[in-house]
Each structure stands twice: as structure tokens, then as C-alpha cells.
N, C-alpha and C positions, 0 to 999 in steps of 0.2 A: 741712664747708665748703660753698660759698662766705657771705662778708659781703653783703649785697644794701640797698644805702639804695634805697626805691621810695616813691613817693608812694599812699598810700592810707589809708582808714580801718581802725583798726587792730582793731574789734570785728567786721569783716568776713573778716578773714585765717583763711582753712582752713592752720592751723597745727598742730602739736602746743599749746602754750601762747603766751597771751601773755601780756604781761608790765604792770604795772599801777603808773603812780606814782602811790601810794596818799599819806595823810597815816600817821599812829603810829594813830590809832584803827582803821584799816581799816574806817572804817563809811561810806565813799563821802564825794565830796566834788562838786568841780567839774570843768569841765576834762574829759582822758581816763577818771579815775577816775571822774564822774558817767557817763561816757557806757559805760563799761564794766559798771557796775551797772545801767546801766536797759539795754542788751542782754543781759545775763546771767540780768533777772529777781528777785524778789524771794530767790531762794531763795539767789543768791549770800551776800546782807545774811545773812541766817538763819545763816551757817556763815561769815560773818566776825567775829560777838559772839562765837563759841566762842572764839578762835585766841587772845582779850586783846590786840589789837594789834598791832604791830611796830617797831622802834627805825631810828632812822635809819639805813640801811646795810646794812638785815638785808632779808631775804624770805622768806615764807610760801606756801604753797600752797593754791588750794580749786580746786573743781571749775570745770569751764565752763559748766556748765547749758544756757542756752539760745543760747548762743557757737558758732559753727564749732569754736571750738576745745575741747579735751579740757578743757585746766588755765588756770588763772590764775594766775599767780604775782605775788603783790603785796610790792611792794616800795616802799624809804620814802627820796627824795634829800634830799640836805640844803638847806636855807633860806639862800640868800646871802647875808651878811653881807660883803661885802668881800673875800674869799679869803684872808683869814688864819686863820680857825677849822675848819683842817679842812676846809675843803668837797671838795675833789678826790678826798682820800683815802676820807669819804664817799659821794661820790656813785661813784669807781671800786668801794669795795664794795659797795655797791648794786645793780650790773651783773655783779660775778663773783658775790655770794653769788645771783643770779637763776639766773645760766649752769650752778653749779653743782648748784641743786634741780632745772631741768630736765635734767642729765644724769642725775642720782640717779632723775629717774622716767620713763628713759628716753624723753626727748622728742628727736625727731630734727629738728624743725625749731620756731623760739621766735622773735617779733618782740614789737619793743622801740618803745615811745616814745621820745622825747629825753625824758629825766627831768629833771625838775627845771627845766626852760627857762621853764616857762610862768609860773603865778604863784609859783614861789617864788624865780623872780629870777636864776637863773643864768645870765649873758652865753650866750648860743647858742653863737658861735662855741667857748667854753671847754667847755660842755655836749657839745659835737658832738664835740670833742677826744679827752676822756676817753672819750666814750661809744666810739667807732672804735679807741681806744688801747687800749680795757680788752678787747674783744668783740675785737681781731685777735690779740691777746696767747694769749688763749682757744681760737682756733680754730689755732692755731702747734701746740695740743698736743690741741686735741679733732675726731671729726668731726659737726658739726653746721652746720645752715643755719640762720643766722642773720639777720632782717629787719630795718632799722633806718625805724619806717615814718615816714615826713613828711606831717604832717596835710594840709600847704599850702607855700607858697613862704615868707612872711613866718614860718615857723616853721623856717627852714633858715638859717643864713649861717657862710662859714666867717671866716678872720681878715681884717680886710681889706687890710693891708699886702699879704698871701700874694694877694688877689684882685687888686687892683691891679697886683701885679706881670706876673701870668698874663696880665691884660688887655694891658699893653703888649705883652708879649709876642707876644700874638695881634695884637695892631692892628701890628706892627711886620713880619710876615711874611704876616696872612693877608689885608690889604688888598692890598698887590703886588700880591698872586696873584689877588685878583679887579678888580683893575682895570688890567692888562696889553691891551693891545687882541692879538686872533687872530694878528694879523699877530705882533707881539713876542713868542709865545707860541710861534708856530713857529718863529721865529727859535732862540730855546732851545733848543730841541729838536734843531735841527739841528747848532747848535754842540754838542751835547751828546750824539750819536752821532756827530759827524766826525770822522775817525780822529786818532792823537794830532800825527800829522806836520806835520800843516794848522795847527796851534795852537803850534807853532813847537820840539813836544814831538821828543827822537832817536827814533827808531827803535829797536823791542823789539831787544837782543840776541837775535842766534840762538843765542849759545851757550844750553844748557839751565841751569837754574841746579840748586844743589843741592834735595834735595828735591823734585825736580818731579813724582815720582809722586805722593806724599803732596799734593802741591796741586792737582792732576789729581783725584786722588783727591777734596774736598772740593768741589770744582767739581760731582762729580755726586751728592751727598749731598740725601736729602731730608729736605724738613724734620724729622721722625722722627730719624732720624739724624743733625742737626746737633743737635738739641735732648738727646738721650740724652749723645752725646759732650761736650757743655757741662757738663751734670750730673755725670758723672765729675770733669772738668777742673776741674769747682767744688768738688767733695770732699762734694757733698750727697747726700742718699737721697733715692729720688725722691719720697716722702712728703714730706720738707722743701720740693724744691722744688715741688708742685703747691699744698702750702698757701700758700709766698710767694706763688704765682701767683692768688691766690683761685680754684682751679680744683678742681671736684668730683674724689674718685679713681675713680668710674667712666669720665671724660672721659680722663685722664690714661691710664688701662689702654686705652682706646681707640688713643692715637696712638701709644702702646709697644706695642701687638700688629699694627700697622699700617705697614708702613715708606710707605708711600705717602698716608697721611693728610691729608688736606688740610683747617688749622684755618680758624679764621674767625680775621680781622685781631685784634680784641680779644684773642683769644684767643692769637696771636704774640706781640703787645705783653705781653702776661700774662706770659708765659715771658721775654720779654728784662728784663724790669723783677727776675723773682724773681731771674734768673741776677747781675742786675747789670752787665750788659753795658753799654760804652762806646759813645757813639751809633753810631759806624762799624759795629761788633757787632752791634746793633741792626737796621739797615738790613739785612745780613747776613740775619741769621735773617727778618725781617719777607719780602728778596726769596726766599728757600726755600718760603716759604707762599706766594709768590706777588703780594706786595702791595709798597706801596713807602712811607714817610713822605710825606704833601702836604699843600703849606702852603694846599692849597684846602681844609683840613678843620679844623675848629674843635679835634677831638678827638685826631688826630694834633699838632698845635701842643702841646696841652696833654701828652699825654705824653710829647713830645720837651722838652719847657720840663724836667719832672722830671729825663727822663736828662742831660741837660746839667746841670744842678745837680746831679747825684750823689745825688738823694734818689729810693730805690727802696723806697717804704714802698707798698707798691699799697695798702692803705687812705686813707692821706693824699690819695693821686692821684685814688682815686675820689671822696673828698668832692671835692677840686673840677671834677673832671667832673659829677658830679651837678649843681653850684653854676651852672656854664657849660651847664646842660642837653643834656647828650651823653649818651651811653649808658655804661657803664663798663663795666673788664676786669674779664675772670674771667670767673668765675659759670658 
């Protein structure tokens, strides 16, 4: 773990392997593949005539040669025809039979083109799908870091319906918030620590209600301990849940040997998105760490837009943070 989509050149990445959409000859072509064999050197070529190729969907291994990286692992997506021939099912094994040869040669960290986007035609947005589908699918049961690298902008996009919607969404709460004048700003604020009485709310019963230790009790829980106690209450191992959270298991042994931990924002949103927590929940565990949902931020908008729609896929969430140029959870 974690998924990491980053913007870079991908015959640059000090990686264990990377990964190469090749054509069925393996004898270089255009595109990543040409750019991969003229940074790897002639010597790549030399020891891709041995292999006899590769079929669509399949992948091979050679050396890296003159690559940061160790391996190559060439692999071959399918040619879009319309999406009736197969192509998802090819291009998703394309991706697992990659993830697979680098566990088998013990690779601990592997980044990935968009395969198949380029010239052989595959809608990006459908490309981008499977590829996050197939590689989160993978890291649910493996631990590996995995890079999904973007050459450039015009080589990313995710659906646009899903974009649009996100946009409103943001234009709907995060203009308010920037264009409230100071004055109207504190006025909120004061309405929103003035006691409940003033706002025409009774008065707390004195009586105690039942339970009241146990809510006493949570009151002073830190985030360490509200997040441990979630995972119980969810019925996961904490392996399950740090993979949903795209979160390394060194970070994770971190905040469970720690009762006083203090994560970073991303890194809350992470855990409330694996737990599946209802937005109130959410806010919950986000004010334990210390932070709070604001609609003055582009990247809170977008993962509260998620939890509100019930969709806790943190890969999905990150392509479109990516898409909206935030930073993403996890990692």
C-alpha cells in the first residue's frame, strides 16, 4: 500500500519496476514504449527478441538496464474497438497479470502508465477506471506501492457527468465561503458558539441522562482511540481497514502504538471514508484530529460530496481529487 496517481515521467521513477504498454512484438514502438526503450538503452531491444513477444493481456519481464528502475515489466492493452470485444476484461488483465509478475519478483514498489489511452484508443476516462479498479482491487489483498503516473493534464480525465456533478457541487458551497464579506463571516460564528438558549433552543436537562459516563467517556477519547474503537464496532482487522484507507501499515502501527497521535487532515478523512462513516461521524473523528470540514477548501468539498453520496471507494475519490488538483488521501 498506498495507490499514489502523481504526475511525472515515468522512465524517471526510482521504483522497483515499471511497467511498459508495449504492442504483442515487444520490440518498441511509440508513445511510453519508445520512450522507455531509448532510456533503457539498446540492450533492453537485445533481450526483448528472446521473450517472442506477448499477447494482449499478458506480461513479461526484462531487465532495467540503464532505468532507475530494477525491471520492466512489458505488458500488451487492448486496441478499442467500441467496448464490445472484450476490451476491459483485457485491459483489467493487463494490470493484474503486471501486479502479479512484480510480486513474484519480489517488487515492492511498480508504477504504471494509463495503458492503452494513448494511440490505441481507449476513452481515458474508462482507461483511468479499470486501471484504479483493477490496482485497488490488488492492493485490498497485497502490500505494495503502487504509482499510477500521468504524463501531463490532457492525459488524465475522469467521467464527465461524475466531473460536473463534483463542480456544482463545489461552485454550490465553496463560492459562499469565499465571497461572504468579514463582517457576515463573524456574524456565523457568533451565532454558532452562542449558547443554545438565545436561539430560542430549552435549556439542557439537569437531570443526567442514562449512559452519561460512557459519553463523558468519548468526549475525551483521542483520536487513536476513537479510530481503534470504530474498527471493532466495524467488525474489520486493522489490516482491512488501513488498506481501505490507502494508508501504509507502518503509519497505521504508528497511531495504534500511540494513543496521542496526531494525524494529518488527509490522513482522518482516510480512516472516516475506509470506516464508512455518515457525515456527522465524519466531522466526529476529523474534530478528534483536530480539524474540522471547510467549505473554504476545495479538497474537503470534494470528500464530503463522496460521503454524502455514500460512495466510500477512496480510489474513485482520489482520481477526482487528482482531476480537481488537490492532494489526495492516504498514502
Amino acid at each position: 500500500m498506498p495507490l499514489h496517481i502523481v504526475r511525472n515521467d515515468i522512465t524517471t521513477m526510482r521504483v522497483d519496476a515499471i511497467v511498459n504498454a508495449a504492442n504483442e512484438s515487444l520490440l518498441g514502438g511509440g508513445g511510453v514504449d519508445g520512450a522507455i526503450h531509448r532510456a533503457a538503452g539498446p540492450e533492453l531491444l537485445a533481450e526483448c527478441r528472446a521473450l517472442g513477444g506477448c499477447k494482449t493481456g499478458q506480461a513479461k519481464l526484462t531487465k532495467g538496464y540503464r532505468l532507475p528502475a530494477k525491471f520492466v515489466i512489458h505488458t500488451v492493452g487492448p486496441i478499442w474497438k467500441g467496448g464490445s470485444h472484450a476490451e476491459r476484461e483485457l485491459l483489467a488483465s493487463a494490470y493484474r497479470a503486471s501486479l502479479e509478475l512484480a510480486l513474484a519478483h519480489g517488487c515492492e514498489t511498480v508504477a504504471f502508465p494509463l495503458i492503452s489511452s494513448g494511440a490505441y484508443g481507449y476513452p481515458k476516462d474508462r482507461a483511468l477506471k479499470v486501471a484504479v479498479d483493477t490496482i485497488g482491487d490488488f492492493l485490498l489483498c497485497h502490500d505494495m506501492t503502487v504509482y499510477l503516473v500521468i504524463f501531463d493534464r490532457a492525459a488524465y480525465t475522469i467521467g464527465g457527468k461524475l466531473f460536473a456533478d463534483i463542480a456544482a457541487y463545489i461552485d454550490d458551497r465553496y463560492v459562499d465561503a469565499h465571497t461572504d464579506s468579514r463582517e457576515t463571516q463573524r456574524r456565523r460564528m457568533a451565532m454558532a458558539s452562542a449558547p443554545m438558549a438565545e436561539e430560542g433552543y430549552p435549556a439542557p436537562c439537569a437531570t443526567a441522562p442514562a449512559g452519561l459516563d460512557e459519553v463523558l467517556g468519548k468526549l475525551d477519547e483521542s483520536f487513536s482511540q476513537m479510530l481503534l474503537r470504530k474498527i471493532d464496532e466495524a467488525g474489520l482487522t486493522d489490516a482491512q481497514c488501513y488498506k481501505k484507507a490507502n494508508i501504509d501499515r507502518k503509519l497505521f502501527s504508528k497511531i495504534r502504538s500511540d494513543v496521542h497521535y496526531k494525524p494529518s487532515k488527509a490522513t482522518a478523512m482516510a480512516f472516516a471514508v475506509a470506516l464508512e462513516l455518515p457525515l456527522e461521524e465524519a466531522r466526529e473523528m476529523l474534530g478528534k484530529a483536530g480539524f474540522a470540514f471547510s467549505h473554504a477548501s476545495k479538497f474537503d468539498i470534494i470528500v464530503e460530496y463522496f460521503i454524502a453520496h455514500q460512495n466510500y471507494n477512496i480510489f474513485e475519490i482520489n482520481e477526482a481529487l487528482f482531476a480537481f488538483d488537490q492532494s489526495l488521501l492516504g498514502g
